[in-house]
N, C-alpha and C positions, 0 to 999 in steps of 0.2 A: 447444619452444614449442607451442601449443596453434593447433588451427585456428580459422578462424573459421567461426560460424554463424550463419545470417542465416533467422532463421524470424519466423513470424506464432502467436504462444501458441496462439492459438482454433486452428489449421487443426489436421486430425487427423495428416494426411500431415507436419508438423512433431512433432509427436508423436511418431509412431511412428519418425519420424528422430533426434529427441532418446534418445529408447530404446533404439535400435540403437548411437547413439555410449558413451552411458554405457553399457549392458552390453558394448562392445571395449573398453572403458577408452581410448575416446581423450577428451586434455581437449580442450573446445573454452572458448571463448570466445562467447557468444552476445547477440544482438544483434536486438531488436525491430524489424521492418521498420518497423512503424507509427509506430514511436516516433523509429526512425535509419533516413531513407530514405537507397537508395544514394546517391551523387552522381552525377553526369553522366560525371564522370573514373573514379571507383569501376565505374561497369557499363561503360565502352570499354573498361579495362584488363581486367575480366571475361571478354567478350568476346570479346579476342582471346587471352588465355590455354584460356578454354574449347575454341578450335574451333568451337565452334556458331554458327549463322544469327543473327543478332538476334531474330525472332519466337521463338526457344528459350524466350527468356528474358521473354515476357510471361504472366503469369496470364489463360490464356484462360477458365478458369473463373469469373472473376473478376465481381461485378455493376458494378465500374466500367469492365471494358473492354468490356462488353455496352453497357452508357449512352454510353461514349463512341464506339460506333461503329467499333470498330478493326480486325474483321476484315477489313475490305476496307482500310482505311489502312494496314494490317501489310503487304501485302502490294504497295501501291505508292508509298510514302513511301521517302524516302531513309536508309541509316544514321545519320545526324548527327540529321534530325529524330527518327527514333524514339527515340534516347537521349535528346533533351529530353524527347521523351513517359513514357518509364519513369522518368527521373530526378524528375519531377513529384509521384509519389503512391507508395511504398512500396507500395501495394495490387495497383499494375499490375504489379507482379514476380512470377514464378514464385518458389515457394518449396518449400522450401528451397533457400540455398546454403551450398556448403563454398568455403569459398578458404584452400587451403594451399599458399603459396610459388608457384609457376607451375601448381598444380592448380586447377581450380573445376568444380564436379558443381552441375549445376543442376536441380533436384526428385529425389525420394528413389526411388534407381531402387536396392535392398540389394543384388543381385547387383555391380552398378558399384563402389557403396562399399565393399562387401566387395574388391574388384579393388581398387581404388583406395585407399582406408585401411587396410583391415587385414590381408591377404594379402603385401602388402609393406612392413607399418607404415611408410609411405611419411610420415605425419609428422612433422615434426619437435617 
């Protein structure tokens, strides 16, 4: 079965992720942030498979979490509210993600994925 991937076309850091998956030949499945925002259930279950803080998983680069003022809200808001907040706008996600089976890699770090995808072709 193919993993999933969760990119934004334009970003280049998607790109250069798409790139690196098709030349390992892993197939993925892929999936328009913009177009298929995660759900609220989609990023909890994320979340806790990842390991990572919640703030992991925001696009701090982002000009919507600039406008929306979220530096300082990321950091004293509770877990439940900030998943409303990412579940909101596809835009506020960090991107790339991979989610395969209880794996999720959240932005394109090649050493990790190289660990994680293809070193153990840990895909299914």
């Amino acid at each position: 079965m193919a993993v999933l991937f969760i990119e934004y076309p334009k970003c280049t850091t998607c790109k250069k992720a798409k790139k690196f998956l098709q030349e390992n030949n892993i197939e993925f499945i892929d999936r328009n942030i913009s177009e298929e925002n995660p759900t609220r259930e989609e990023l909890k279950d994320w979340l806790n498979k990842s390991g990572l803080k919640i703030n992991k998983f925001f696009n701090t680069s982002g000009v919507l979490y600039r406008e929306m003022q979220l530096k300082d809200k990321v950091k004293t808001l509770g877990e439940e509210e900030l998943l409303d907040i990412l579940s909101s706008n596809g835009m506020l996600v960090k991107r790339p993600i991979i989610v395969n089976g209880d794996t999720v890699l959240v932005g394109f770090k090649e050493e990790e994925w190289k660990e994680r995808l293809v070193k153990d072709k840990n895909y299914q």
